[in-house]
C-alpha positions as CSV (number, residue, x, y, z in Angstrom):
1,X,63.0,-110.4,-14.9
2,X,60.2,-110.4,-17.5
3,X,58.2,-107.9,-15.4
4,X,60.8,-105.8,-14.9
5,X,59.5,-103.4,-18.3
6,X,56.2,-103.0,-17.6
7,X,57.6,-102.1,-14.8
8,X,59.0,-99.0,-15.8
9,X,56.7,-98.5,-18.3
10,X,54.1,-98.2,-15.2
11,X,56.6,-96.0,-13.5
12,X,58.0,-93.5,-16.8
13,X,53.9,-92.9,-16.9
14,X,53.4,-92.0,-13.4
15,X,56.4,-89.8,-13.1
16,X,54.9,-88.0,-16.4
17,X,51.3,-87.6,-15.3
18,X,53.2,-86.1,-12.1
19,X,55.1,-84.0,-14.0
20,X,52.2,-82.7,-15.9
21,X,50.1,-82.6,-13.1
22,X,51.9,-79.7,-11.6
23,X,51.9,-76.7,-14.1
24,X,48.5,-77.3,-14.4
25,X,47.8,-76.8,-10.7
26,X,49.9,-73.8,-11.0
27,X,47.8,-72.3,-14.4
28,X,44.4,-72.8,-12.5
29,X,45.7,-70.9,-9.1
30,X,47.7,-68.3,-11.5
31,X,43.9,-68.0,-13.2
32,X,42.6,-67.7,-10.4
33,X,44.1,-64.6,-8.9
34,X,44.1,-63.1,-12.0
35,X,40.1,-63.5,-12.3
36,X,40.2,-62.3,-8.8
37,X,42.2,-59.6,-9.6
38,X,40.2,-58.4,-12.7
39,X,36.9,-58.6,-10.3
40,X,38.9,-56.2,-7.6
41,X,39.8,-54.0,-10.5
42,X,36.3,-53.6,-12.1
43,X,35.2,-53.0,-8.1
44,X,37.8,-50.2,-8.0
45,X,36.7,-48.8,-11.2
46,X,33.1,-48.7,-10.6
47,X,34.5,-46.5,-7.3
48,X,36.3,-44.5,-9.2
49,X,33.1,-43.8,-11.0
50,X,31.2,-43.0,-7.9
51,X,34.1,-40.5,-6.7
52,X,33.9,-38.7,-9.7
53,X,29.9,-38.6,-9.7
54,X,30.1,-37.4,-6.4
55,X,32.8,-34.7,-7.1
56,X,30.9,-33.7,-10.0
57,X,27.6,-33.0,-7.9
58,X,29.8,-31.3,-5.3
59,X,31.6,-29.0,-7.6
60,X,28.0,-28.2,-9.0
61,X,26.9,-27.9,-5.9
62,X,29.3,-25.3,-5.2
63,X,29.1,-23.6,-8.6
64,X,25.2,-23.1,-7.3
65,X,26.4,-22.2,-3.9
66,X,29.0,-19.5,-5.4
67,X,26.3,-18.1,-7.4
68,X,23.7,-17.6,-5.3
69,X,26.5,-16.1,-2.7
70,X,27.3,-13.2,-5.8
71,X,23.3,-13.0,-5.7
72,X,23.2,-12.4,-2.1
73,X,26.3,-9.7,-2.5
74,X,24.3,-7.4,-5.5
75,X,20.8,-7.9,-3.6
76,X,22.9,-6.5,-0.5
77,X,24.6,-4.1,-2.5
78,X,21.7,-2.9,-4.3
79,X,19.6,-2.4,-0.9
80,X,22.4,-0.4,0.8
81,X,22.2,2.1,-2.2
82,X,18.6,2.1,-1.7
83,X,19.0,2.6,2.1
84,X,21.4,5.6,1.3
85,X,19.4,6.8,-1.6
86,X,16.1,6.9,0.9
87,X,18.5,8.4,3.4
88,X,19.3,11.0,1.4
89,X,15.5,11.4,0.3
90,X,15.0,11.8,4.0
91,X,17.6,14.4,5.3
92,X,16.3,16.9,2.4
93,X,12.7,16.1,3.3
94,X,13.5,17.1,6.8
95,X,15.3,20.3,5.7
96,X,12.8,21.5,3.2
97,X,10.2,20.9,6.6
98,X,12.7,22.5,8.8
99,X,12.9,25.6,6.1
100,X,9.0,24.9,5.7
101,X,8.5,25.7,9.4
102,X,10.5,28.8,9.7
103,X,8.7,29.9,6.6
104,X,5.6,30.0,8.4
105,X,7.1,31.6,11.3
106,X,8.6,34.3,9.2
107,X,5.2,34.5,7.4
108,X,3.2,35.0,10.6
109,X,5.1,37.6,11.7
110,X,5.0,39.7,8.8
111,X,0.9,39.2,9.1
112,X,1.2,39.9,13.0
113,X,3.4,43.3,11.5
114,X,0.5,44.4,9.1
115,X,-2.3,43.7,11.1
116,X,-0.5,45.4,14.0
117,X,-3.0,48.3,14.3
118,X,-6.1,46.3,15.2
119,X,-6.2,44.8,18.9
120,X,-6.8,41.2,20.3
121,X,-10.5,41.4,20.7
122,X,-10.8,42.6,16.8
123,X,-8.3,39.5,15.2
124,X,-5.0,37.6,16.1
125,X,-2.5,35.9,14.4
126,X,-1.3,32.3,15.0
127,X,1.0,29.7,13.5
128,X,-0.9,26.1,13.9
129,X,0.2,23.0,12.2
130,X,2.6,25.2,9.8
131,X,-0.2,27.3,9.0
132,X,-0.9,30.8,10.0
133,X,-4.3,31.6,10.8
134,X,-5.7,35.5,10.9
135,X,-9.0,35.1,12.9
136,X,-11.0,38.4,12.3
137,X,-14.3,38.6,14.7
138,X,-17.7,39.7,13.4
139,X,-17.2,42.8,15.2
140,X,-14.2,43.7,13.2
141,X,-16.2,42.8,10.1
142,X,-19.6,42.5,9.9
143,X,-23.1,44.0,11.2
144,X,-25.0,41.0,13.3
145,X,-26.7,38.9,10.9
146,X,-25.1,40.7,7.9
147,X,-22.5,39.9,5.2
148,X,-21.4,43.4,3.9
149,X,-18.0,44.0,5.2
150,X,-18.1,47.3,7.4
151,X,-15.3,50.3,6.5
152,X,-13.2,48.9,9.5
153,X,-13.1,45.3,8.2
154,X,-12.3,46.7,5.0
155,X,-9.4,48.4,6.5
156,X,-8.3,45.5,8.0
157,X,-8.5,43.3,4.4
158,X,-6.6,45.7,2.6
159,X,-3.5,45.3,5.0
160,X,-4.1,41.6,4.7
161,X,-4.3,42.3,0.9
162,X,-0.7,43.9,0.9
163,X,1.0,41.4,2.6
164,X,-0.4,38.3,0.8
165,X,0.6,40.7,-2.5
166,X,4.0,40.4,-1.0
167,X,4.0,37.1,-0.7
168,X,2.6,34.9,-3.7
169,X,3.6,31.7,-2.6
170,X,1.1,31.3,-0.3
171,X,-2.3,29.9,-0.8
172,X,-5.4,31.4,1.2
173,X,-8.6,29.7,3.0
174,X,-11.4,32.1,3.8
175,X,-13.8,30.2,6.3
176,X,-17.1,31.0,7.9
177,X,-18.1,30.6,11.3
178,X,-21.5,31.3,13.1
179,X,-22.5,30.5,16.6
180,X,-25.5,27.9,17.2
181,X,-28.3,30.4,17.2
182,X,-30.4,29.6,14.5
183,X,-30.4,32.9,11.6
184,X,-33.9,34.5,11.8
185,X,-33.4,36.5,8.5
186,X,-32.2,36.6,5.1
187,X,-30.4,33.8,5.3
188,X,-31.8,30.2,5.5
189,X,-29.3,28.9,8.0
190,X,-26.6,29.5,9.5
191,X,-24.9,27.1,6.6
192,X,-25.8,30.2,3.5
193,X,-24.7,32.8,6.3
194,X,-21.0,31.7,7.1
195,X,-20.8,31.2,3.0
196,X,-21.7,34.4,1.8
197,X,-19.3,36.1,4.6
198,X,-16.5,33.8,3.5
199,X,-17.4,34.7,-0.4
200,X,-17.9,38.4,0.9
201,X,-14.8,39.0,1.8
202,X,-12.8,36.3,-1.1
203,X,-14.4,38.9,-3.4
204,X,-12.8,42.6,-1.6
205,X,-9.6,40.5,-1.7
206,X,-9.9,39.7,-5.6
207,X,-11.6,42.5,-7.1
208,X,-10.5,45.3,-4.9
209,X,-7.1,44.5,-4.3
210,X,-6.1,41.7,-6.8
211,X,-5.3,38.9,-4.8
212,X,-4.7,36.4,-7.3
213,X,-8.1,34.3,-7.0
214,X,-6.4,30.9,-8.2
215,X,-4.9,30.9,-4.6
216,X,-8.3,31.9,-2.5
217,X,-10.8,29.1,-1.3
218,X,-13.6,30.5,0.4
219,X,-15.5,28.1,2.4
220,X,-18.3,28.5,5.1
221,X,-18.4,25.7,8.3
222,X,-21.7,27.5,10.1
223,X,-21.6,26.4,13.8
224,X,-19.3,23.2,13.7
225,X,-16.1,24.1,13.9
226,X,-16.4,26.7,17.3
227,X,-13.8,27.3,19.5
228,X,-15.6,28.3,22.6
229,X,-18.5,27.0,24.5
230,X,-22.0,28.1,22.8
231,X,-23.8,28.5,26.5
232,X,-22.3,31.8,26.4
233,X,-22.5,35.1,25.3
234,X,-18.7,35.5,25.4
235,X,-18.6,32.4,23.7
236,X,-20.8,32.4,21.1
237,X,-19.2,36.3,20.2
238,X,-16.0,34.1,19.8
239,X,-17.1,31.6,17.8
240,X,-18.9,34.0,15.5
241,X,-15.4,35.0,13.4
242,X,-13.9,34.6,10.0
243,X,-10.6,32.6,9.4
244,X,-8.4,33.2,6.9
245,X,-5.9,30.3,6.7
246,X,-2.2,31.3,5.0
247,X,-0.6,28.0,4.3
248,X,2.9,28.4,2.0
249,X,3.2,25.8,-1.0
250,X,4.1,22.3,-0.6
251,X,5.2,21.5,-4.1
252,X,8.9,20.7,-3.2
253,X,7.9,18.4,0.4
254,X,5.1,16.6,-1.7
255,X,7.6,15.9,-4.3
256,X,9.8,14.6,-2.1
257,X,7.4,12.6,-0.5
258,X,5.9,11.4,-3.8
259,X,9.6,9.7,-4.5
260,X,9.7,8.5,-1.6
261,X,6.5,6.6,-1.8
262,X,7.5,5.5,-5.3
263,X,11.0,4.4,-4.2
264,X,9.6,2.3,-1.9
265,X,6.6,0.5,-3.8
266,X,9.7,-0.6,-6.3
C-alpha cells in the first residue's frame, strides 16, 4: 500500500497533461485554418484588384472606342455636306453650261441673221466648241497679196460691227490665215501677212465702228492652221480666209469651277 500515492500522483499528472494536451491541438488546427484563411483572402483580394484593373482598362477602352465612334459620325457628317455642297456646285455648273450653250446658239444665229446677205463662197457662220466662228474668205475681203479691206469686206464688217454692238458680252478673236505659197511681195512671210490682215480688219472694227477694243484679239496663224488640202487651188482659196471667233464670257462657269477646285484641295 505504500506505492499506492505515487501512484496517483503518476496518474493525476497524466490525466492533466492529457487534459492540456487537447485545447492545444485544437488552438494550432483553429490557427491553422485561420492562417489558411487569411492567405485565401489576400489571394481573393489581389483578384479583386485585377478585376478592377481590367474593368478600368475596358471602360477606357470603350471611352476611346466611343470617341473615336462620334469622330467617325462628324467626319461622315461633315463629308456628306461636302458631297451635297459639291453636288450643288455641280448642277448650277451644268446649268450655267446648259444656258452657256444655248447662248452660243442664240448668238450664231443672230450673226447667221446679219450676215445673211453675203453667200457661202464669201463667209459662213458656225457654232464649234461653244464658239461661233464667222469665216470671211480673201475674196470677200482682200485683194491677193494685200491687206486693205475692199468696200465689199467693209460692208460685210460693219454688219458684223452691229451685231457685236448688240451684244457686249462677247469677246472677239480676229485670226489670219494664208495658204502655203510663199509671199513674193511686201510682206516678208506669210507670218507679217496673216497679221496685218488680222490687225487690218481689228482696226475698221475699233475705229470705224467702235467695237470696244478691250474685247478684240487680233492674231495671225499664216499657213498652219488650214482647213483644206494645200495641193489645190480650191484648197488653198479656202484656206486663205480670216476668222473671227465670238466666244460669250465665262466669268460665272470659271467661278464656279474655281470653287470647285478650291472646295476640293480643302
Amino acid at each position: 500500500m505504500k506505492n499506492r500515492p505515487g501512484v496517483a500522483l503518476f496518474m493525476l499528472a497524466a490525466i492533466t497533461l492529457f487534459i492540456s494536451c487537447v485545447p492545444q491541438k485544437k488552438f494550432l488546427a483553429m490557427q491553422d485554418r485561420a492562417n489558411r484563411l487569411n492567405r485565401d483572402s489576400i489571394n481573393f483580394y489581389n483578384q479583386i484588384l485585377g478585376l478592377n484593373g481590367s474593368l478600368s482598362k475596358l471602360q477606357l477602352e470603350q471611352e476611346l472606342t466611343q470617341s473615336k465612334l462620334q469622330k467617325s459620325k462628324e467626319q461622315l457628317s461633315n463629308s456628306k455636306e461636302t458631297i451635297a455642297a459639291q453636288q450643288a456646285r455641280l448642277a448650277e455648273l451644268q446649268q450655267l453650261i446648259e444656258q452657256q450653250k444655248l447662248a452660243s446658239e442664240s448668238l450664231r444665229k443672230k450673226i447667221a441673221d446679219a450676215m445673211g446677205s453675203f453667200n457661202s463662197e464669201q463667209l459662213t457662220v458656225s457654232l464649234k466648241n461653244g464658239k461661233v466662228y464667222v469665216s470671211m474668205s480673201e475674196q470677200l475681203l482682200f485683194a491677193s497679196g494685200s491687206a486693205d479691206v475692199g468696200p465689199e469686206g467693209n460692208a460685210a464688217l460693219a454688219s458684223l460691227a452691229k451685231a457685236l454692238n448688240e451684244n457686249t458680252d462677247i469677246n472677239v478673236n480676229v485670226e489670219g490665215h494664208t495658204d502655203s505659197i510663199p509671199i513674193a511681195r511686201k510682206f516678208a512671210d506669210n507670218w507679217a501677212l496673216s497679221v496685218a490682215r488680222s490687225t487690218a480688219i481689228t482696226r475698221i472694227l475699233v475705229k470705224e465702228y467702235q467695237v470696244n477694243p478691250i474685247r478684240i484679239i487680233s492674231s495671225g496663224r499664216s499657213e498652219f492652221l488650214p482647213i483644206a488640202e494645200n495641193s489645190t487651188p480650191e484648197g488653198r482659196a479656202k484656206n486663205r480666209r480670216t476668222e473671227i471667233i465670238l466666244e460669250p464670257k465665262l466669268d460665272k462657269i470659271m467661278e464656279l469651277i474655281d470653287a470647285q477646285n478650291n472646295a476640293q484641295a480643302h
